[in-house]
C-alpha positions in Angstrom: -11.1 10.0 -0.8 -9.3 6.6 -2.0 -6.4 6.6 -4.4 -3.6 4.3 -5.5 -0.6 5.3 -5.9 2.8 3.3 -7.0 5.3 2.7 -4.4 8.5 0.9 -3.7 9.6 -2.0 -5.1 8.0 -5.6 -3.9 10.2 -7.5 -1.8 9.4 -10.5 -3.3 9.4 -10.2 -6.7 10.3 -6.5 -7.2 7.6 -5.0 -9.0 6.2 -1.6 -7.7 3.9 -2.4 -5.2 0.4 -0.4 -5.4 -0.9 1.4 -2.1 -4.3 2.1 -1.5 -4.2 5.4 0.0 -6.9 6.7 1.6 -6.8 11.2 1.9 -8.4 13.4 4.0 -9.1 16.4 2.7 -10.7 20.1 4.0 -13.2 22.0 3.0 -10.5 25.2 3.3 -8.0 23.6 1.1 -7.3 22.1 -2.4 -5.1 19.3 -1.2 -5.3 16.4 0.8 -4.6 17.5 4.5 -3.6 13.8 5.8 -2.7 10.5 4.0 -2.4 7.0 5.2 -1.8 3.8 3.4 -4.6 1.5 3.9 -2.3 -1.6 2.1 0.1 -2.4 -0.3 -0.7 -5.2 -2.6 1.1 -7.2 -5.7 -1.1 -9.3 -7.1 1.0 -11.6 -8.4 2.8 -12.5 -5.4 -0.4 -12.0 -3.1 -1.8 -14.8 -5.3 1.0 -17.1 -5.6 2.9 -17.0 -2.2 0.0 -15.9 0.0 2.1 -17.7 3.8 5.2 -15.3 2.5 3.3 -12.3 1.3 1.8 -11.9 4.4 5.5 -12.4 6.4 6.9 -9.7 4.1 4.4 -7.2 4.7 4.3 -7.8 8.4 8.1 -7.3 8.6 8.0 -3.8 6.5 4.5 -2.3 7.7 3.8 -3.8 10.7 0.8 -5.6 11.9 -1.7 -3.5 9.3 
């Protein structure tokens, strides 16, 4: 199941950031059973510094 969720501020122009989060869940249980962020996005500063967006989000998360 996909969700978004609000996270920590945007290095860039410190809005919350919204994560795509994508849940497993099981049969057995009523909550998700694993989570992982598929991406953070701001779509202001995705859109209007794309070079430095993508530096940021490198240096916090990694190569996803």
């Amino acid at each position: 199941m996909n969700t978004t969720r609000y996270g920590e501020p945007c290095p860039l122009c410190h809005a919350p950031l919204l994560l795509d989060v994508l849940q497993a869940r099981s049969a057995q249980s009523d909550f998700p059973v694993a989570e992982r962020v598929t991406g953070p996005r701001a779509s202001g500063c995705q859109a209007a510094w794309p070079a430095q967006w993508v530096e940021v989000m490198r240096d916090h998360y990694g190569d996803s």
